[in-house]
TILO-513820 format. One record per atom (N, C-alpha, C, O): residue in three letters; x negated, y, z; residue number from 1. Coordinates in nm, 4 decimals, padded with zeros to 6 digits. Layout:
N
   drenfi       east      north         up   kedo
      ALA          X          Y          Z    NUM
...
END
This chain:
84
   drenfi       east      north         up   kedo
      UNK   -00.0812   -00.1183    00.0000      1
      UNK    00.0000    00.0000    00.0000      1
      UNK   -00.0866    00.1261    00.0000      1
      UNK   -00.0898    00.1906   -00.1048      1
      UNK   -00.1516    00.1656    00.0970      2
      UNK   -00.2783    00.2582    00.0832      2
      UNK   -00.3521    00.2351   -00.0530      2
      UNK   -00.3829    00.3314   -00.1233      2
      UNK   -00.3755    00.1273   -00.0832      3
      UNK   -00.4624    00.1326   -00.1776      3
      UNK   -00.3877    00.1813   -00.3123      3
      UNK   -00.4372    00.2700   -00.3818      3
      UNK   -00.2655    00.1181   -00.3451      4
      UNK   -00.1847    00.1869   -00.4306      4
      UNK   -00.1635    00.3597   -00.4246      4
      UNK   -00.1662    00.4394   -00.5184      4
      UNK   -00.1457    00.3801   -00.3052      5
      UNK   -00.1117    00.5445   -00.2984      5
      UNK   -00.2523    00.6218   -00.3577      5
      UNK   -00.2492    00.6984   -00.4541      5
      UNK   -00.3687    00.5891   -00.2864      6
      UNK   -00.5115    00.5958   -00.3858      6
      UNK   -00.5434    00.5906   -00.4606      6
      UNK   -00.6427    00.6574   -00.4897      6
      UNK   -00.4691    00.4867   -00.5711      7
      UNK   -00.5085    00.4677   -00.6893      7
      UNK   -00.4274    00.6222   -00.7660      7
      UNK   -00.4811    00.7019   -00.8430      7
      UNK   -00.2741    00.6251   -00.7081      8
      UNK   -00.1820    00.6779   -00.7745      8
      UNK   -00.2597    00.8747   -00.7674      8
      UNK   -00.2256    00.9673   -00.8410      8
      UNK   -00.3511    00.8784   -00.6691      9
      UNK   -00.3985    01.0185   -00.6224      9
      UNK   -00.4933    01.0223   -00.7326      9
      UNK   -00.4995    01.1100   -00.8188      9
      UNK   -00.5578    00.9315   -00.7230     10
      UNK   -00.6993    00.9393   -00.8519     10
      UNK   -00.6148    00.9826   -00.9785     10
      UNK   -00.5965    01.0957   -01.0235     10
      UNK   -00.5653    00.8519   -01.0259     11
      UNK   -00.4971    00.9004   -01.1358     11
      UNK   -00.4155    01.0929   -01.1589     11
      UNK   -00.4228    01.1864   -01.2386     11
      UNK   -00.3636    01.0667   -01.0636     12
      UNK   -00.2856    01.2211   -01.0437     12
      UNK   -00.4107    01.3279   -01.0607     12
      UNK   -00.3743    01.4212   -01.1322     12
      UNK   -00.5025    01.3372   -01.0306     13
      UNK   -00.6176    01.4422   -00.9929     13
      UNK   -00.7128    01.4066   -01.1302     13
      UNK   -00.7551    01.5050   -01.1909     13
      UNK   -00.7492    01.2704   -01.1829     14
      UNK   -00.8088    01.2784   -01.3225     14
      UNK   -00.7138    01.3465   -01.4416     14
      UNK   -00.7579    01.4033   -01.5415     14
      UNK   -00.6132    01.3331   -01.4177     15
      UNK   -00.4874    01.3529   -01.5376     15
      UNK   -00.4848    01.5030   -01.5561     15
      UNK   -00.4865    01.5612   -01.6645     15
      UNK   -00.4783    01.5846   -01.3781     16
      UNK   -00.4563    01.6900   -01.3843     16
      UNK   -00.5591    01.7647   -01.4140     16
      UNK   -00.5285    01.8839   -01.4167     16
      UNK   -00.6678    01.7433   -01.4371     17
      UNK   -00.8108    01.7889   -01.4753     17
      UNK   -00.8679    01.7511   -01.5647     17
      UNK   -00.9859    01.7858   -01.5674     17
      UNK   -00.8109    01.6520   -01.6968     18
      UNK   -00.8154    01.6082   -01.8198     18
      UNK   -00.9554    01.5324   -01.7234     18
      UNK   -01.0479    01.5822   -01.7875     18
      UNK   -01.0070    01.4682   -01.6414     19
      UNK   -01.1206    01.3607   -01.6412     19
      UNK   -01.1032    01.2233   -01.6964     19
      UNK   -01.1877    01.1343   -01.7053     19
      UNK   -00.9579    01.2227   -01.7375     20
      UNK   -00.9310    01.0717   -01.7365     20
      UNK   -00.9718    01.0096   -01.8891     20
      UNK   -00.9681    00.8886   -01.9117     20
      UNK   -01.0090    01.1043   -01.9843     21
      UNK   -01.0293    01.1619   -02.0996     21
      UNK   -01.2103    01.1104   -02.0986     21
      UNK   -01.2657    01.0504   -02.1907     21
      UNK   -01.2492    01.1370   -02.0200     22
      UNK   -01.4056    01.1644   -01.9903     22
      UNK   -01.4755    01.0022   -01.9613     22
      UNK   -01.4206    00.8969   -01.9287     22
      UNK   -01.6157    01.0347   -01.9884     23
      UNK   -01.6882    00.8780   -01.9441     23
      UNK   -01.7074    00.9104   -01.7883     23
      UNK   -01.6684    01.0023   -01.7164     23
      UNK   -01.7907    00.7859   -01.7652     24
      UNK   -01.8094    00.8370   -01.6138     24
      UNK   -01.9114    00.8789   -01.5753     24
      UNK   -01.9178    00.8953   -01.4535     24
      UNK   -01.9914    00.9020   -01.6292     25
      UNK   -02.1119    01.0227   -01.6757     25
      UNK   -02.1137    01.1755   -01.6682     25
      UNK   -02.1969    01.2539   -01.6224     25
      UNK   -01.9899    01.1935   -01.7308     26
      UNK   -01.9227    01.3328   -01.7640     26
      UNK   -01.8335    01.3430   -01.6757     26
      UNK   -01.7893    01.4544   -01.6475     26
      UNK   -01.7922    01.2400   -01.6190     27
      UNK   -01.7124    01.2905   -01.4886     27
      UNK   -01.7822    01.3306   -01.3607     27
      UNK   -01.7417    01.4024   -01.2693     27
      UNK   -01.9095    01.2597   -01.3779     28
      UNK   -01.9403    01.2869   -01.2083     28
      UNK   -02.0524    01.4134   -01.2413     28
      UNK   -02.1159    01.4448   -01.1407     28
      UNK   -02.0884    01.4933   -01.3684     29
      UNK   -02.1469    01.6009   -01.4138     29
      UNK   -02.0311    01.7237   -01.3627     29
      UNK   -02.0514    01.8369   -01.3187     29
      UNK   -01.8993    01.6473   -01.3895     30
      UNK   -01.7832    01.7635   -01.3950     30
      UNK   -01.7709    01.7983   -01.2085     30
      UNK   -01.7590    01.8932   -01.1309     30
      UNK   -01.7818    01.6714   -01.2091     31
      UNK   -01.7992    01.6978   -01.0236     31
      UNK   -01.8685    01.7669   -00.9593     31
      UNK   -01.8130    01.8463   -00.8833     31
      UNK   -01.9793    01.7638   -00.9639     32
      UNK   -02.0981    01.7964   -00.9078     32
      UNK   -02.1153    01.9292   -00.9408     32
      UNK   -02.1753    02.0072   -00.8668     32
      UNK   -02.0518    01.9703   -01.0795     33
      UNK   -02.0733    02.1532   -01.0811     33
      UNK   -01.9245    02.2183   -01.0298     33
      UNK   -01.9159    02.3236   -00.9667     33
      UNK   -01.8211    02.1422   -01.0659     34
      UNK   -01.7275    02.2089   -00.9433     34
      UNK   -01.7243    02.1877   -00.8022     34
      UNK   -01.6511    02.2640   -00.7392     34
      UNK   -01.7970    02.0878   -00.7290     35
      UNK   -01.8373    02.0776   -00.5789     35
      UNK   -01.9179    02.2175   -00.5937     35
      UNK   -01.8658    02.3197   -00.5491     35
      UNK   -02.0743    02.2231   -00.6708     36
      UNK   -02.1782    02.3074   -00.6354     36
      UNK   -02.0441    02.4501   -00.5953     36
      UNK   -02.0184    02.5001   -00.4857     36
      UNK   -01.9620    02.4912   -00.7805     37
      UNK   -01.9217    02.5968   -00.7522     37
      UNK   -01.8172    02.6456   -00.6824     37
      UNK   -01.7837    02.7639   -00.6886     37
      UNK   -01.7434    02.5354   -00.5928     38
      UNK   -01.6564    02.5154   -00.4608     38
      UNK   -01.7233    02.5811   -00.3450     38
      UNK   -01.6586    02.6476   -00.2641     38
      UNK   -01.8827    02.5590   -00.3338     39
      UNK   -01.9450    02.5265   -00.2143     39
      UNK   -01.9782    02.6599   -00.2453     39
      UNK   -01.9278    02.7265   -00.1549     39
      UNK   -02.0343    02.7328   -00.3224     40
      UNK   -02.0695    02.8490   -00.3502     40
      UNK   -02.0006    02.9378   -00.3057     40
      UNK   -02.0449    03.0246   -00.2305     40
      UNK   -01.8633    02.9297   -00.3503     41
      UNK   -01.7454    03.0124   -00.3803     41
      UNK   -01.7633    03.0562   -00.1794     41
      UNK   -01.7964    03.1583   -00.1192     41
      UNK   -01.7184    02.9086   -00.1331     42
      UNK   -01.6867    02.8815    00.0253     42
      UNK   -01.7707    02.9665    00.1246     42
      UNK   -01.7358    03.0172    00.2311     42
      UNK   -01.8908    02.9685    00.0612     43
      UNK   -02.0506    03.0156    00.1703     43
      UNK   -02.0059    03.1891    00.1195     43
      UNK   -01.9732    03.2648    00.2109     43
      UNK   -02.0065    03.2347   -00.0012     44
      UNK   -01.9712    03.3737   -00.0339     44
      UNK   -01.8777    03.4347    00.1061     44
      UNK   -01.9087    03.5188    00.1904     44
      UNK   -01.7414    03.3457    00.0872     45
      UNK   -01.6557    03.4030    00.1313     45
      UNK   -01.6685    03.3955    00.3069     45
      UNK   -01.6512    03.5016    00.3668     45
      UNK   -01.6951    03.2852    00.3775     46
      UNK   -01.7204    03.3172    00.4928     46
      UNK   -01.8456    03.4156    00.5369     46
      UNK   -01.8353    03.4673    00.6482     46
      UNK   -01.9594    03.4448    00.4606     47
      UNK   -02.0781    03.5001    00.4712     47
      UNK   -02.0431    03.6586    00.4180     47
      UNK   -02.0815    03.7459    00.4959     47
      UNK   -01.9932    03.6927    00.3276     48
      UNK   -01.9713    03.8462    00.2597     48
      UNK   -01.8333    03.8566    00.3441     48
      UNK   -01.8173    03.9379    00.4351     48
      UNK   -01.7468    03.7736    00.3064     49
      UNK   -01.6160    03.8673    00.3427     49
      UNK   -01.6040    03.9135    00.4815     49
      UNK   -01.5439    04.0208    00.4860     49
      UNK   -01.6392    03.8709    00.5921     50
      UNK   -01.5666    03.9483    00.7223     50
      UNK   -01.6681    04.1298    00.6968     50
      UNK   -01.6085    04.2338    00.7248     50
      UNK   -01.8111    04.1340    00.6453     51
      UNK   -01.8598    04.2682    00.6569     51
      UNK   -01.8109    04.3517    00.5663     51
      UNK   -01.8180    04.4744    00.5735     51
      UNK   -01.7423    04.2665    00.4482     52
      UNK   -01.6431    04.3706    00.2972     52
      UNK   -01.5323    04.3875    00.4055     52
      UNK   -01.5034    04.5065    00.4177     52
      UNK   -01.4707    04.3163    00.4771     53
      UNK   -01.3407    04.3901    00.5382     53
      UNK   -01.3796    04.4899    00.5786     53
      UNK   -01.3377    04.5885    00.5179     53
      UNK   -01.4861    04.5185    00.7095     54
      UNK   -01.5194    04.5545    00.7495     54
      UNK   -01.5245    04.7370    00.7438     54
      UNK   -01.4866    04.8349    00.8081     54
      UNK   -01.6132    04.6935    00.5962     55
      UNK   -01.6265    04.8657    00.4958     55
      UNK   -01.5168    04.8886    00.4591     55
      UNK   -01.5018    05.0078    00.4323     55
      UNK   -01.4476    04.8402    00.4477     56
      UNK   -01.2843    04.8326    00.3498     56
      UNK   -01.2176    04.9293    00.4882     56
      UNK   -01.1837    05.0465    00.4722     56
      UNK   -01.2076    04.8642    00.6095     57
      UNK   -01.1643    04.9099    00.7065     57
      UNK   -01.1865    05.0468    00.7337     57
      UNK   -01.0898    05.1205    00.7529     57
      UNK   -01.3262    05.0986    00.7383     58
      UNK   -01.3638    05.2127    00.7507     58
      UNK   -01.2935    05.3225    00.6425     58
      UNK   -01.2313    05.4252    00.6697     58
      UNK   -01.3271    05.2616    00.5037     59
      UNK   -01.3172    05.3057    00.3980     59
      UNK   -01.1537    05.3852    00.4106     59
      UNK   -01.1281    05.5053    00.4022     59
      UNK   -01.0708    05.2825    00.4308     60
      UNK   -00.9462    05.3153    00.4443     60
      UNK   -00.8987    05.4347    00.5468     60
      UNK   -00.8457    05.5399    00.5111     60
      UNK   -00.9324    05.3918    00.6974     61
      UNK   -00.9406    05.5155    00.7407     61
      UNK   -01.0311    05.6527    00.7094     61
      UNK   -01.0460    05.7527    00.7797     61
      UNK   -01.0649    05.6328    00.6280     62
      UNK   -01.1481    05.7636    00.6161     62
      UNK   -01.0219    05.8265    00.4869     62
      UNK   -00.9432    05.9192    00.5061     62
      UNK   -01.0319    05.7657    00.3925     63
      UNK   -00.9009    05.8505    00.3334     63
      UNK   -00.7759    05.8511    00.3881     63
      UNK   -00.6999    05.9439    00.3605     63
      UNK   -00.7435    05.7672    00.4576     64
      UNK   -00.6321    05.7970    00.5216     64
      UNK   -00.5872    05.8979    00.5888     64
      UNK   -00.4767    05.9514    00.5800     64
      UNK   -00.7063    05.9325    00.6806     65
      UNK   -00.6845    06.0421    00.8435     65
      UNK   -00.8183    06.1741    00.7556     65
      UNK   -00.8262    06.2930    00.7864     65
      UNK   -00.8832    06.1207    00.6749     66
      UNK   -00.9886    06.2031    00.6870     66
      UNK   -01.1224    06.2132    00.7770     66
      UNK   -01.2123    06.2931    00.7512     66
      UNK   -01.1255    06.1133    00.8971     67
      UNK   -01.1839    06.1190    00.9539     67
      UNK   -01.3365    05.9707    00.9291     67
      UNK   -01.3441    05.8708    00.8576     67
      UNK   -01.4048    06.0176    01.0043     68
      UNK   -01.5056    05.8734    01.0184     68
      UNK   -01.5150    05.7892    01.1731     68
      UNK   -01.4926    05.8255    01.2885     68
      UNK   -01.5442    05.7048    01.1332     69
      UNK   -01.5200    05.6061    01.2970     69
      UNK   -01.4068    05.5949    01.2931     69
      UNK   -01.3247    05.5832    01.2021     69
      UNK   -01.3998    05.6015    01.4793     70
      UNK   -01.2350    05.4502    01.5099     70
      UNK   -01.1380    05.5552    01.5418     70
      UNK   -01.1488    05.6057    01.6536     70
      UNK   -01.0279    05.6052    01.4501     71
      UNK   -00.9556    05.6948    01.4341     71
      UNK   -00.8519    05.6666    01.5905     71
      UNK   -00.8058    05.7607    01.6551     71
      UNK   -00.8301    05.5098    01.6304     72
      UNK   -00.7586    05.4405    01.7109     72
      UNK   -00.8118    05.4857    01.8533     72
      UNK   -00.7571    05.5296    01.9546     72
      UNK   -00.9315    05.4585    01.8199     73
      UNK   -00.9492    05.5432    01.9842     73
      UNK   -00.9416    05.6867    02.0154     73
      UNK   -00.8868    05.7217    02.1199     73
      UNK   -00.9870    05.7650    01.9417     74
      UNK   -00.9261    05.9010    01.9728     74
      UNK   -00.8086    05.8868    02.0146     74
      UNK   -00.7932    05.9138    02.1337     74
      UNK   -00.6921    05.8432    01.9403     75
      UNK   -00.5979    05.8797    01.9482     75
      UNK   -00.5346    05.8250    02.0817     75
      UNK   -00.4270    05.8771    02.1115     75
      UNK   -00.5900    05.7160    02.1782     76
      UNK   -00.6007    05.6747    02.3379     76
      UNK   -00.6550    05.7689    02.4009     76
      UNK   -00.5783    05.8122    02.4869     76
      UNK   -00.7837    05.8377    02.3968     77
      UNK   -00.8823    05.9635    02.4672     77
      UNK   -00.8004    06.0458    02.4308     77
      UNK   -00.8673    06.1478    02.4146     77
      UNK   -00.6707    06.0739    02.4008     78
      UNK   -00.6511    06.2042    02.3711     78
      UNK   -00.6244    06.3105    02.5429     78
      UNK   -00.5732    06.2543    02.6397     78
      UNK   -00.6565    06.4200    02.5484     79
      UNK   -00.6588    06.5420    02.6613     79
      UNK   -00.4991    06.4755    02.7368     79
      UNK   -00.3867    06.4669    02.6873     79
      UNK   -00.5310    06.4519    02.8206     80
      UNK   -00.3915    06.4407    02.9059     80
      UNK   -00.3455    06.5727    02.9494     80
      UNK   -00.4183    06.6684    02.9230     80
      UNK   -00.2106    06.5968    03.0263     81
      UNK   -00.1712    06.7031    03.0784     81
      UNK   -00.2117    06.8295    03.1363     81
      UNK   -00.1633    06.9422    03.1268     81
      UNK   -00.3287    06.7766    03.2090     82
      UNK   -00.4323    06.8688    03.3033     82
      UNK   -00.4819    06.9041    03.2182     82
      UNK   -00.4741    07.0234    03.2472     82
      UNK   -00.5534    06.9027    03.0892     83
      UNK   -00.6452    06.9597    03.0459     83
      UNK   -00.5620    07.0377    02.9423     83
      UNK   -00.6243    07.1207    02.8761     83
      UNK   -00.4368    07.0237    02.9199     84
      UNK   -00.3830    07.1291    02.8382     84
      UNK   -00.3401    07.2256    02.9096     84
      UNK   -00.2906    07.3248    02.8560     84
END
């Protein structure tokens, strides 16, 4: 039963990626550069993306408010009663 559902996944995943078409030469070539460019893709995005939010973040508030830095905390520090 497992092994049937396995077979039926292979098939499903060669079919949907025209491999089934292919020797098995050219299949495990086709593999190995979409793993590499999977793995690539994967390391980019955990490694670049949280410091691109990051600038993005800034970026945004700065046209937004006009200002630079954490627009959010000012707006907590703001002069309480006494000092107005």
């Amino acid at each position: 039963m497992v092994k049937d559902y396995l077979w039926r996944q292979r098939v499903k995943f060669e079919s949907t990626l025209a491999l089934s078409m292919l020797e098995p030469w050219e299949k495990f070539l086709c593999m190995i550069i979409f793993s590499l460019l999977t793995m690539l893709v994967m390391i980019g995005l955990f490694q670049y993306l949280p410091q691109h939010v990051m600038v993005m973040q800034r970026r945004a508030i700065y046209y937004l408010w006009g200002q630079e830095g954490d627009v959010f905390r000012s707006w907590v520090e703001t002069p309480g009663l006494k000092e107005l």
